[in-house]
C-alpha positions in Angstrom: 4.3 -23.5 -3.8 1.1 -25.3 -3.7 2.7 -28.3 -5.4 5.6 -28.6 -3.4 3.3 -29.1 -0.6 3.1 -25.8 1.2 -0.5 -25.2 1.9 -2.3 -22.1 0.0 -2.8 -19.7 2.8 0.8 -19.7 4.4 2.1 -19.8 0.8 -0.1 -16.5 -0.3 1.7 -14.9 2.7 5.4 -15.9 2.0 4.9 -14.4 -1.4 3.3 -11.1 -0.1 6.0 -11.0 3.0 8.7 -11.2 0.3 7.2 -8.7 -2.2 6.9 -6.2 0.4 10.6 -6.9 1.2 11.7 -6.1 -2.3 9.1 -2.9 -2.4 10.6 -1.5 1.1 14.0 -2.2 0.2 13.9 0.1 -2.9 12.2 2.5 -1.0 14.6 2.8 1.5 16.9 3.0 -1.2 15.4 6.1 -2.7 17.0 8.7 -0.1 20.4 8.2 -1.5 19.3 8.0 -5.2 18.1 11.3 -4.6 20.8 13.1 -2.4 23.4 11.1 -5.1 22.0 11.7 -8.6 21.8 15.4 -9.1 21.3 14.8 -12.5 17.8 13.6 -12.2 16.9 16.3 -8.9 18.5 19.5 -10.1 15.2 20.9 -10.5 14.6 20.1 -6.3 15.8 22.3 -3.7 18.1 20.3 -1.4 14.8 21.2 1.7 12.7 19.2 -0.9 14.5 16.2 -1.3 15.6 16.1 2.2 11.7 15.9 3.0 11.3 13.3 0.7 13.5 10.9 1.6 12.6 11.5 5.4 9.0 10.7 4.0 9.9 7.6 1.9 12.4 5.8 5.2 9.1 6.7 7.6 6.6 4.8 5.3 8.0 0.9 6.0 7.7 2.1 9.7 4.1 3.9 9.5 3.1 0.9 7.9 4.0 -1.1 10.7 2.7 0.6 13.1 -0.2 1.0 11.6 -1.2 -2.6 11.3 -1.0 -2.8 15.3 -4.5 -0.2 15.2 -7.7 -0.6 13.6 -7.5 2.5 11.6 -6.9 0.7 8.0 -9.9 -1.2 8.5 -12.0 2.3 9.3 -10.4 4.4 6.2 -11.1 1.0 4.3 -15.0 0.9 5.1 -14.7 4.6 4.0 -13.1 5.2 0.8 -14.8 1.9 -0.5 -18.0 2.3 0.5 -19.1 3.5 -2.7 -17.8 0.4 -5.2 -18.9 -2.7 -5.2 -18.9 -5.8 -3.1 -16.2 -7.6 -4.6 -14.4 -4.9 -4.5 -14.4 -4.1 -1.2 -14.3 -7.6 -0.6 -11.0 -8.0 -2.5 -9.4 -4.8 -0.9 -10.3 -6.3 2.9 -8.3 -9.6 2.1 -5.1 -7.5 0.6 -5.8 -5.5 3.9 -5.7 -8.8 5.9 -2.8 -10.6 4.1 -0.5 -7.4 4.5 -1.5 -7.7 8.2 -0.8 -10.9 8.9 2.6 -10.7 7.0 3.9 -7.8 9.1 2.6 -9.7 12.4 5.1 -12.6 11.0 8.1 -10.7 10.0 7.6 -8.9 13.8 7.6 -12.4 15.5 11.2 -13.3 13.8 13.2 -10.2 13.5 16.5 -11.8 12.8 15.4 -14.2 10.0 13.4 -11.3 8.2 16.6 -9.3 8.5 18.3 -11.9 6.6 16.0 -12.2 4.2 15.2 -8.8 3.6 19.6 -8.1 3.0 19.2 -11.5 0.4 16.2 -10.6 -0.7 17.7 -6.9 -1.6 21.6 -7.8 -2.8 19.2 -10.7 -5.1 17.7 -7.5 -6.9 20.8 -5.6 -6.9 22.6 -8.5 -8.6 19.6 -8.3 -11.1 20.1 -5.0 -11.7 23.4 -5.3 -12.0 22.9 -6.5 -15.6 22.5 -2.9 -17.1 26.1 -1.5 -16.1 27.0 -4.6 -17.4 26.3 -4.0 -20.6 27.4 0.1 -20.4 30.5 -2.5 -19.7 30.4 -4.2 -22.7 29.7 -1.5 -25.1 32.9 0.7 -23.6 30.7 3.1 -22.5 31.8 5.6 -20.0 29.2 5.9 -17.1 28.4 6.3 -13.1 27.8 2.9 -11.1 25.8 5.1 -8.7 23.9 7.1 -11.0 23.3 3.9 -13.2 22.0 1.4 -10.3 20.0 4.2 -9.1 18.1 5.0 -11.6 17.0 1.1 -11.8 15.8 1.1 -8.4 13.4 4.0 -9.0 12.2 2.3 -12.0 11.8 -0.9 -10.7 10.2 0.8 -7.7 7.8 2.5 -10.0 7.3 -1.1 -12.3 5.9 -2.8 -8.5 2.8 -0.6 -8.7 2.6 -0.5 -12.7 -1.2 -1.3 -13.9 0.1 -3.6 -17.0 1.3 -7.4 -16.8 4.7 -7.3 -15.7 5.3 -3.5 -16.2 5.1 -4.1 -19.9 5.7 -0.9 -22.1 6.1 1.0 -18.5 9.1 -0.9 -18.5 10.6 -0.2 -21.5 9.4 3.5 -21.6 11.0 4.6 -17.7 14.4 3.1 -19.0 14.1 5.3 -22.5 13.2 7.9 -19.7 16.0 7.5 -17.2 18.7 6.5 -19.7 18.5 8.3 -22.7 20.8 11.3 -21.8 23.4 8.3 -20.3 23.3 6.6 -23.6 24.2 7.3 -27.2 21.8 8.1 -29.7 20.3 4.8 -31.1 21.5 2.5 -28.0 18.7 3.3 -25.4 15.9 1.3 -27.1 18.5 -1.6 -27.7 19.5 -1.4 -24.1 15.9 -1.4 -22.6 15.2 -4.7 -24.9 18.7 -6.0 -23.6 17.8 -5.6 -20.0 14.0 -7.0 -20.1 15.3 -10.2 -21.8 18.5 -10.8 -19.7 16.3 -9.4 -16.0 13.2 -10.5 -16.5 12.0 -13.1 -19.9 15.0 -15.0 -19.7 14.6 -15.9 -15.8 10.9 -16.3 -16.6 11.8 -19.0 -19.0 14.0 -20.7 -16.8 11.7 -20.4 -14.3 9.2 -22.6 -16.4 11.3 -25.4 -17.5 12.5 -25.9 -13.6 8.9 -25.8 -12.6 7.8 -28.0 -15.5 10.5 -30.5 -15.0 9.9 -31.0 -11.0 6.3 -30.6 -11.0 4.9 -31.6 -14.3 3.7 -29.9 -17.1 0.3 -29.3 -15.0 1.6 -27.0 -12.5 -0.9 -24.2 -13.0 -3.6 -26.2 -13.5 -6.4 -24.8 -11.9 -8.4 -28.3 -11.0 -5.5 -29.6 -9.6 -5.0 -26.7 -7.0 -8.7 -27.0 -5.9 -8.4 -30.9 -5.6 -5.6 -30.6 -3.3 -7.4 -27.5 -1.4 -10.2 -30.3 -0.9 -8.3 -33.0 0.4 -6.9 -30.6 3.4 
């Protein structure tokens, strides 16, 4: 974004207002993967899940709310008081970044609505790609159950400590699908899906970048030459 001119700061908080779009779409989502999927739940008492969803649609809000008060700043100071200065350096600018992008979305409620419904039907259509390919292989399945289960996994791949969920990835879907699948297809179907959802766009991704803003668009010196001149 830096390269098509948008300057660094405003462009860090597009990106974070947009991820946390995606992350609380999914987890408004959850609710109805749970009441719908009793495959995956049968081990939860209906009481249990119904307090679990109500828990999961009140986070978004909470977090709202909460950014209007100084408490994050005080349970900040306090549960990073012991680590390091860069640490708790790097934690206060996430804190401040999150901030500023829910004081944004607040100031223009119907354009963040309209992005948050593109931004979620984009991941759905993403998604999509697995029954797809239950399509293709004339296999018998749920649409619910199937799109479900990808939001929870995606859900759990946004806060996954490897590069791009790698191996979390491909382990959930064994996980989630392997009683949905026939014996031998999961692992192709997990490899199927990462390609087509998330390699495939990636390469795309590159040769549009590439092509429009040369083949030094992550160059690091270039970003902090252009950071001077403003």
């Amino acid at each position: 974004m830096r390269k098509a001119g948008v300057p660094v700061a405003k462009a860090t908080v597009v990106v974070f207002v947009r991820t946390i779009m995606s992350i609380t779409f999914l987890i408004l989502l959850v609710p109805f993967v749970l009441h719908s999927d009793h495959a995956l739940v049968d081990w939860m008492p209906t009481s249990v899940i119904t307090i679990v969803s109500v828990l999961f649609v009140s986070l978004p809000i909470a977090a709202v709310l909460l950014m209007r008060t100084r408490y994050p700043e005080f349970w900040i100071i306090g549960l990073t008081n012991n680590f390091s200065h860069d640490f708790r350096r790097n934690c206060f600018i996430w804190y401040k970044e999150f901030k500023q992008a829910s004081f944004i979305m607040g100031k223009n409620p119907l354009k963040v609505m309209r992005a948050f419904i593109e931004s979620g039907l984009s991941l759905l259509c993403i998604y999509a790609t697995v029954p797809m390919f239950f399509l293709g292989m004339n296999i018998k399945f749920d649409w619910l159950q199937v799109m479900g289960r990808m939001v929870l996994l995606n859900l759990v791949l946004y806060f996954s400590p490897t590069p791009g969920g790698s191996g979390v990835a491909e382990a959930g879907f064994v996980v989630l699908f392997s009683e949905l699948l026939p014996g031998g297809l999961v692992g192709i179907m997990a490899v199927l899906w990462r390609f087509t959802a998330e390699y495939l766009p990636f390469l795309l991704g590159a040769v549009v970048s590439i092509r429009a803003f040369g083949s030094n668009v992550l160059s690091m010196k270039n970003l902090r030459k252009g950071e001077d001149q403003q």
